[in-house]
N, C-alpha and C positions, 0 to 999 in steps of 0.2 A: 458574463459569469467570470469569476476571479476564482485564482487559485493561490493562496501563500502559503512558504514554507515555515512551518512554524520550529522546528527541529528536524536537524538532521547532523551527518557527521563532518561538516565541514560549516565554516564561515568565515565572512570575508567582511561584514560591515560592523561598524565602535558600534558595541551599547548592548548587541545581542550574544548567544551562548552557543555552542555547537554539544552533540552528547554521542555515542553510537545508535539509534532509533531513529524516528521517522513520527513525523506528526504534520498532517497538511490539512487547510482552514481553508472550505468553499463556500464561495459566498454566491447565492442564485439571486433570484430576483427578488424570492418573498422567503425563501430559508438560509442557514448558516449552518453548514456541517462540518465535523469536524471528522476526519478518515485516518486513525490510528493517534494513539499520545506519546509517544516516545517511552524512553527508558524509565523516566521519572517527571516529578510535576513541570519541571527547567521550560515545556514548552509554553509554559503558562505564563511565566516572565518575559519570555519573548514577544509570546500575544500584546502583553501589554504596551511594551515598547513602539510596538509595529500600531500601537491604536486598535486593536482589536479585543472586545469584550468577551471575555469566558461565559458569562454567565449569559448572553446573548443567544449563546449557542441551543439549535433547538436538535439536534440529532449528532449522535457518536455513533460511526459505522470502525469496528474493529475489524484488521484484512486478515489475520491469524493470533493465535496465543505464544508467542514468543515476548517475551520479559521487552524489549527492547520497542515492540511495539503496543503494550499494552501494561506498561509497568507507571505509566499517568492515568491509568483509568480512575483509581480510587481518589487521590488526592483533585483531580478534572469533576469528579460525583460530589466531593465535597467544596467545593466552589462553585459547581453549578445546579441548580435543582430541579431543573425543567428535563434535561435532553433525555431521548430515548435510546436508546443504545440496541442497535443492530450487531448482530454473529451469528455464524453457523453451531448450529449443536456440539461441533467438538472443540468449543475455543476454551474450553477447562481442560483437555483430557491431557494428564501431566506430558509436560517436555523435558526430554533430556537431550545434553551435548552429551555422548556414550552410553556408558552407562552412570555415572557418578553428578555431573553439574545438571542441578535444577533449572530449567529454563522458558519454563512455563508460567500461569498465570494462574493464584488461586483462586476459588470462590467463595464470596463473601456475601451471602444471600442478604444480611441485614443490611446492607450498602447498596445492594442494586437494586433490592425490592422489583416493583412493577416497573420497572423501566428498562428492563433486558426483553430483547423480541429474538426472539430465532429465525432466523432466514431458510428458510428449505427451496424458495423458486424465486424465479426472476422478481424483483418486486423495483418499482417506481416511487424512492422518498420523498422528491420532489421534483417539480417540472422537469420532466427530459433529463433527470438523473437517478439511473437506473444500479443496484446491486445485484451483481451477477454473482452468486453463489456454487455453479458450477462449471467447473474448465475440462473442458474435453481434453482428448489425448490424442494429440495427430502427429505428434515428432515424439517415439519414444525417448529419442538421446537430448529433451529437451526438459533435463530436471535438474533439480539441486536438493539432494536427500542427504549428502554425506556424511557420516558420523552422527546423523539425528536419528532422536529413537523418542517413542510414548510409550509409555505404563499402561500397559492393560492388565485386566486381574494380575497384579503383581509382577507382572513378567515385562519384560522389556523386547518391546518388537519395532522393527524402523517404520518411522512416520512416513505418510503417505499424506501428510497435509490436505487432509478431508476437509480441514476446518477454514480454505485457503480461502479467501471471496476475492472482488474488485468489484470497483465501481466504471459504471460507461454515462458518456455525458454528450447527450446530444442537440449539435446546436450549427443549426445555419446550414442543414443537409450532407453534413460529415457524422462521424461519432469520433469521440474521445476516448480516452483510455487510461485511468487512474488505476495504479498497480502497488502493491506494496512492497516484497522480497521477491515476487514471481515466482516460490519453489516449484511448481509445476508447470515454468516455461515459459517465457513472455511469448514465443513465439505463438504456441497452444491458448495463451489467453489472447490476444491480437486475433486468433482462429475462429475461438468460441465469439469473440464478438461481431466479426463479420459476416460468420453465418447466420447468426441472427437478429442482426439491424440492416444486412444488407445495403453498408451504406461506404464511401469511401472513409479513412482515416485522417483524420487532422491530427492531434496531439496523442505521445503514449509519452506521458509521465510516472517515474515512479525508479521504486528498486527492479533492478535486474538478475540480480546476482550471478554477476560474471565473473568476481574478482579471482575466482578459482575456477572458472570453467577450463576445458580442455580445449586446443587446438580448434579441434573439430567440431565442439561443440559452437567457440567463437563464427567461426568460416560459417555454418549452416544458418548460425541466426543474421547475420550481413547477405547474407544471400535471401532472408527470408525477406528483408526490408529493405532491398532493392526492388525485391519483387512486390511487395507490398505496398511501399512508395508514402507512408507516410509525410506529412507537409512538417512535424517537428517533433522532435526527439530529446525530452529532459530525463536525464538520467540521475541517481542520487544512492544515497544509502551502501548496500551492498553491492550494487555494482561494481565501484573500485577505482578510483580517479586516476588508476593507468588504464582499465576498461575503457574508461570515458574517454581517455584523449587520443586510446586506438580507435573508437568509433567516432571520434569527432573528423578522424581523417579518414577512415573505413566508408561513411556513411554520407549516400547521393542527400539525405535528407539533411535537415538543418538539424545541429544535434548541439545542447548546452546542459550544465551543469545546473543543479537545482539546489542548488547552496540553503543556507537559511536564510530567510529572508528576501529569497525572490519571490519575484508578484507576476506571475502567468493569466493576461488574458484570453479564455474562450474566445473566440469570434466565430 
């Protein structure tokens, strides 16, 4: 099982593009999924470059409604015509940075027709890769809500990222851990999934969003993954490339940067 970066906010090889967003290409045995599109279509040209077909792709699992992770959805629907596209019920409910910048995702019924599924429980896309749609709450000081807000009946009240999922990928008697901004805590999702695969951890890829955590909040999540003991640690996105290079020296486990265009094998 492969994992590539198809966007994100950093690169380092000729030919490809970096954007603020997140879009990663998993390749199984017999499916092709694609887990978030970035800000804009940009991830699409990167696919290419890397030998990877769009239109190949049989499934789109979206991890939240933030612009930055789902702002390739339409123009990814108009180059591909097959994929199904996975979200939890709140991945329309408006976002805002405050109360003034839009930063949500709208909906376009005549674009996504029959191909939007709504996720309400654990569900199995393909072999041994599972969408975990709900993240328990076991460290309350393990969030990132700050200055975010959702429109309900007209009124603006702070997001609680209902609409938060991830993907768990199980392979060789470990589980995996594909994340996308983690607003409800990497540690708390790292939580929710070993209570219910009961299995050791091999890989947690994904955003963290540490670039702004506090002190304490850094110190509790290094303590969570010593004790946790993870075998490898790719960090990306909102985590924050001084985040990353305090955990690359912080952390017992092996920990790298998930630039565009790396290629992550499962084992």
């Amino acid at each position: 099982m492969k994992i590539s970066t198809l966007i994100e906010n950093l690169v380092n090889k000729k030919g490809l593009s970096a954007e603020n967003g997140l879009a990663l290409y998993i390749e199984t045995g017999n499916k092709k999924i694609l887990f978030d599109t970035g800000q804009t279509g940009l991830f699409m040209k990167n696919a290419k470059v890397l030998g990877i077909s769009i239109e190949d792709i049989d499934i789109l699992v979206l991890s939240h409604g933030h612009y930055d992770h789902t702002g390739g959805l339409y123009p990814f629907l108009a180059k591909n015509n097959k994929a199904q596209v996975y979200a939890k019920r709140q991945i329309f409910t408006p976002k805002y940075s405050g109360n003034k910048r839009f930063t949500g995702t709208i909906f376009h019924n005549e674009l996504l027709g029959d191909r939007l599924h709504y996720v309400d429980s654990i569900i199995e896309i393909a072999e041994n890769v599972f969408i975990m749609p709900e993240i328990g709450v076991y460290d309350k000081n393990d969030f990132y809500f700050k200055n975010m807000n959702i429109k309900v009946n007209n009124e603006f009240v702070p997001d609680r990222f209902d609409d938060e999922l991830f993907l768990a990928i199980k392979e060789d008697g470990k589980i995996n851990i594909v994340t996308a901004c983690s607003h409800k805590g990497i540690t708390n999702i790292c939580t929710t999934t070993t209570n219910f695969f009961k299995l050791p951890v091999g890989l947690i890829l994904g955003g963290f969003h540490l670039k702004d955590c506090t002190i304490q909040q850094y110190v509790q999540i290094m303590y969570y993954f010593r004790i946790l003991q993870p075998e490898s640690i790719g960090v990306c996105h909102c985590t924050g490339i001084e985040k990353y290079a305090d955990m690359y020296h912080d952390c017992e486990s092996h920990v790298f940067y998930n630039y565009v265009g790396k290629e992550v094998t499962i084992r």
